[in-house]
C-alpha positions as CSV (number, residue, x, y, z in Angstrom):
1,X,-0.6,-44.6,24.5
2,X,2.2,-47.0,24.2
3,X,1.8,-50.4,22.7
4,X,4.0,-53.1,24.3
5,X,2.6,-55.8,22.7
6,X,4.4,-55.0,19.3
7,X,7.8,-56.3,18.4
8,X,10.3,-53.5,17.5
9,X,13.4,-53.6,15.2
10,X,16.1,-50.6,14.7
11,X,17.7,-51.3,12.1
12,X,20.7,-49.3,11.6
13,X,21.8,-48.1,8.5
14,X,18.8,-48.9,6.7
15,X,18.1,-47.5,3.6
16,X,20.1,-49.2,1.1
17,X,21.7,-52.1,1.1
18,X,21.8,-55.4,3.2
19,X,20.1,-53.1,6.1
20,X,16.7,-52.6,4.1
21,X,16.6,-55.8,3.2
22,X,17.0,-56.9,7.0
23,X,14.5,-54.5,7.7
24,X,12.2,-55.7,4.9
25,X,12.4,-59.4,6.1
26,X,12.1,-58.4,10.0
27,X,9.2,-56.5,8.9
28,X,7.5,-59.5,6.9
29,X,7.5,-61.4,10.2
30,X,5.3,-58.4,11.9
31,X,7.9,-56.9,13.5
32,X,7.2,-52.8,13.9
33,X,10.4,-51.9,12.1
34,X,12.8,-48.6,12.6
35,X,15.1,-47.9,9.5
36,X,17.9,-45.9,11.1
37,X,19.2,-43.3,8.5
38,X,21.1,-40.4,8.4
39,X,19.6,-39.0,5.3
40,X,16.5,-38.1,5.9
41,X,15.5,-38.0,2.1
42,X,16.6,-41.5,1.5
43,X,15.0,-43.3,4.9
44,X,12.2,-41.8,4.6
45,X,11.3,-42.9,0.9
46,X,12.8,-46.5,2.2
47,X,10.4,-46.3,4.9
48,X,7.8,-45.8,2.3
49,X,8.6,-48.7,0.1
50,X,8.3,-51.0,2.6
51,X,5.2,-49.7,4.0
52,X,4.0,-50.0,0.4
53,X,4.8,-53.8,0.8
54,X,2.3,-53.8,4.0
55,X,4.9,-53.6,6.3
56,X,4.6,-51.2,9.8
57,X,8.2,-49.2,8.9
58,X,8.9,-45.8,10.3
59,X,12.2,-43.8,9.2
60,X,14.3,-42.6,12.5
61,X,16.7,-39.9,12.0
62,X,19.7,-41.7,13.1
63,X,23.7,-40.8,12.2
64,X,26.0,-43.4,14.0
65,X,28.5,-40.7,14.9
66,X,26.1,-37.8,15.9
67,X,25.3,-38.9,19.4
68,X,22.6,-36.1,19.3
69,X,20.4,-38.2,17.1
70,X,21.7,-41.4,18.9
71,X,20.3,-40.0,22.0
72,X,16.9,-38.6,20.0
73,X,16.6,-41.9,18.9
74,X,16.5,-43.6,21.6
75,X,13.8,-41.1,23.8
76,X,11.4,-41.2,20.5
77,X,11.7,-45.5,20.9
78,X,11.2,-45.2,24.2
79,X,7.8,-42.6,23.8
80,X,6.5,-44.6,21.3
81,X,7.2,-48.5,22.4
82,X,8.7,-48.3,25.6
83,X,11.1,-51.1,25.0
84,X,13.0,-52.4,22.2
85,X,13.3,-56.1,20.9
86,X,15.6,-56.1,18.3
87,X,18.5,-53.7,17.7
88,X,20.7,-54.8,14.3
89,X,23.8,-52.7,14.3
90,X,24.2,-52.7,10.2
91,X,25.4,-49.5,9.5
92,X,29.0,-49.1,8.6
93,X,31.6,-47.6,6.2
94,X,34.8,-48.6,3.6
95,X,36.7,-46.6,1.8
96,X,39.3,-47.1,-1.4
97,X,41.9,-44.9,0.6
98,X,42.3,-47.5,2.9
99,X,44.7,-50.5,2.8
100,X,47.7,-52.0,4.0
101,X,49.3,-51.1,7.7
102,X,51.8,-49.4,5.5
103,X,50.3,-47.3,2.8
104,X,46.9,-46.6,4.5
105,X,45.4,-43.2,4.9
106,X,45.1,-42.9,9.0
107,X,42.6,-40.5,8.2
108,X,40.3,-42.9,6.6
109,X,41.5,-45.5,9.4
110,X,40.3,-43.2,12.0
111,X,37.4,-42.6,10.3
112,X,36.2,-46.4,10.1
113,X,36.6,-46.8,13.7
114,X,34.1,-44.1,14.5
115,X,31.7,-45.7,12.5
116,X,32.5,-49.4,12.6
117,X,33.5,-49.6,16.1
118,X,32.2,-46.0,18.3
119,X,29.5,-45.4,16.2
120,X,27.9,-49.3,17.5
121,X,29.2,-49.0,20.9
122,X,27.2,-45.4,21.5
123,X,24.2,-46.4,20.0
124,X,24.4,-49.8,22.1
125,X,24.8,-47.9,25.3
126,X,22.0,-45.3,24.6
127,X,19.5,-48.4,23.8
128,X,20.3,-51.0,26.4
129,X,17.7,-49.8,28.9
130,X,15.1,-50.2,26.1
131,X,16.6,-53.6,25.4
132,X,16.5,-54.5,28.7
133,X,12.5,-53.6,28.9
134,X,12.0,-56.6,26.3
135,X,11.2,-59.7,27.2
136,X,14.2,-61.4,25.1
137,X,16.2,-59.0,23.1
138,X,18.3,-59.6,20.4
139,X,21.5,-58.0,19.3
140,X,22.9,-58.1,16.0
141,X,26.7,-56.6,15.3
142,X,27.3,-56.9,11.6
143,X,31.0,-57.4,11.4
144,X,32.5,-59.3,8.4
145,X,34.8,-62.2,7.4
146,X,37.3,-59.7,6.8
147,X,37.2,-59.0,10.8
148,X,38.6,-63.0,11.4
149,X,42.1,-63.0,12.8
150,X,41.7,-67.0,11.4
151,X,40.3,-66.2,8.5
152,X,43.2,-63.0,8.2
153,X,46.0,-66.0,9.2
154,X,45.1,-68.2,6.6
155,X,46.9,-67.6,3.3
156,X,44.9,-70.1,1.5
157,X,41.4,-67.9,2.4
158,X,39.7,-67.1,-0.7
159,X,40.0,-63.3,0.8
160,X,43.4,-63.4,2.2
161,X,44.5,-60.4,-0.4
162,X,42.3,-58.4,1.4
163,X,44.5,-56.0,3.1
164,X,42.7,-53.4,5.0
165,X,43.7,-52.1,8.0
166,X,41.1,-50.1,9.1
167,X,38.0,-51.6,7.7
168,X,38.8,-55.3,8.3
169,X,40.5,-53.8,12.4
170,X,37.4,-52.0,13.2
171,X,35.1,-55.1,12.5
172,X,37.6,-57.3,14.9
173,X,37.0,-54.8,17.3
174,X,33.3,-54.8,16.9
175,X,33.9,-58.9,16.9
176,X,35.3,-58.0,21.0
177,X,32.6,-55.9,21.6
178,X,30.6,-59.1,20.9
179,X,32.1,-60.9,23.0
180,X,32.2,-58.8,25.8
181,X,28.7,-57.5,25.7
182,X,27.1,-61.5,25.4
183,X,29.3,-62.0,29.1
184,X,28.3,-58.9,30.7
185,X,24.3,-60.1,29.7
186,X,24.3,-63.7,29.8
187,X,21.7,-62.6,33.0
188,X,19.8,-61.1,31.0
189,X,18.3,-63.3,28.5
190,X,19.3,-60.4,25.6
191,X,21.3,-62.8,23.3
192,X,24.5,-60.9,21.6
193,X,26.1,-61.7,18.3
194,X,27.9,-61.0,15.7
195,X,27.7,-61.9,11.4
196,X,29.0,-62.0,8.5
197,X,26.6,-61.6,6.1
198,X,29.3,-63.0,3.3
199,X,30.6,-60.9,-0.3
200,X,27.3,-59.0,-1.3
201,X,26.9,-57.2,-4.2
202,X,26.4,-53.7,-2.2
203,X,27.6,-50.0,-2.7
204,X,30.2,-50.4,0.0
205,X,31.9,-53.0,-2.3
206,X,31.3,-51.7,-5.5
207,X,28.3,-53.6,-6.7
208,X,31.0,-56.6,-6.1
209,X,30.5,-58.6,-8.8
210,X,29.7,-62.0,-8.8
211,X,28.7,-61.6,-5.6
212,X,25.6,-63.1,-3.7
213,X,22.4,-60.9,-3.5
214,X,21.6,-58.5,-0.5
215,X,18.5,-61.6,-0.1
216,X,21.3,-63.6,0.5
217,X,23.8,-61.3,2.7
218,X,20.5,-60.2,5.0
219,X,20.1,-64.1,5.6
220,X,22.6,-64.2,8.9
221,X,21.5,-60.9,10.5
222,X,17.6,-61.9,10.4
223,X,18.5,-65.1,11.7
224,X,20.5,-63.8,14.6
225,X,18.4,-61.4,15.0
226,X,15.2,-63.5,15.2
227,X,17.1,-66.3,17.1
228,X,14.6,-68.6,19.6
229,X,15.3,-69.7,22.4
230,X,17.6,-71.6,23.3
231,X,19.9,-69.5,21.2
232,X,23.5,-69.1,20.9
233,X,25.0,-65.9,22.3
234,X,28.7,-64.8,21.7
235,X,29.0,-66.0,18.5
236,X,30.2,-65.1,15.0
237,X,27.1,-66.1,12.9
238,X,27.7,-66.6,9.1
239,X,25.3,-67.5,6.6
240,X,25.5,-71.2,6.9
241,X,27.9,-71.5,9.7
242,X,30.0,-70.4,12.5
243,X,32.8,-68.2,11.3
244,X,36.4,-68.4,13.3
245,X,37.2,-65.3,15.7
């Protein structure tokens, strides 16, 4: 029998990282969270962890750019819950062969739009009628500083040597998507957004030293993603304020 009464969470690209955290502090709040994964060795034992901690996680078999498990994703949420509250698009991708417009590997370019950019907007599509079953559905696009045309324009940005075409492109693409999407359902009551969770010490970047914790980089995607209402929609969400488009 489906339970409607629960709040539900996907979480994409949940097993490491700033998605597990955002799953564990969704989770801590009662939500019935879904730890996307494509690794079905490595979300699943996440899964466990948290479940360990008391919290109702479930691993979902869920690659980004295999719209196969997109699409099996989205049936088993629908058998199961019948709606969907919370969808945080988290998963994405870097690479060291990227870099400047001029030296980049287009490969590698190519390659972060499918996951940055086509990756969110297929599993988006497949989960909007679930989204649109919840009462007020939130959704979360994790994009980045680095996807700022102002913060790219500024020379004097602490991250203005940052030159990378195809990770910091893909997340001002995503950054449109934002936009567009919080138009198309300001009807709706499903508020849109997109954050930068800020330089965390991840794998994507490295372990980046001397950078904030993954406590720290979940803070703006749980808050957008457990925004009340009145809530903003259309924004760019970071830590402790509004990032420039």
């Amino acid at each position: 029998m489906i339970d409607f009464t629960k709040g539900v969470a996907l979480i994409t690209g949940a097993n490491k990282g700033i998605g597990f955290e955002t799953a564990r502090q969704i989770g801590r709040q009662g939500y019935v969270v879904l730890l996307g994964a494509r690794d079905s060795s490595l979300g699943g034992s996440a899964a466990d962890r948290l479940q360990a901690e008391g919290i109702d996680a479930r691993f979902l078999l869920l690659d980004v750019t295999d719209r196969t498990t997109i699409y099996a994703s989205a049936d088993q949420i629908e058998s199961s819950f019948g709606k969907l509250d919370i969808l945080v698009n988290n998963a994405g991708t870097g690479s060291p062969l990227d870099g400047s417009v001029g030296n980049a590997n287009l490969s590698e370019v190519r390659r972060h739009f499918e996951v940055n950019f086509f990756g969110v907007l297929e599993v988006t599509q497949a989960l909007l009628p679930l989204l649109k079953e919840a009462r007020s559905a939130r959704i979360v696009n994790v994009s980045s500083g680095l996807g700022s045309l102002a913060r790219n324009s500024d020379p004097a940005w602490e991250f203005a040597a940052v030159q990378m075409i195809g990770y910091n492109s893909s997340k001002a693409a995503l950054n449109m998507a934002t936009v567009l999407l919080a138009k198309e359902l300001a009807d709706s009551g499903i508020k849109v957004n997109s954050v930068a969770p800020g330089f965390t010490a991840t794998d994507l970047n490295g372990g980046g030293e001397g950078a904030q914790t993954v406590e720290e980089g979940a803070k703006a995607s749980v808050v957008a993603a457990l925004l009340p209402e009145p809530g903003v929609t259309g924004s760019f969400l970071g830590r402790e304020e509004v990032e420039p488009w």
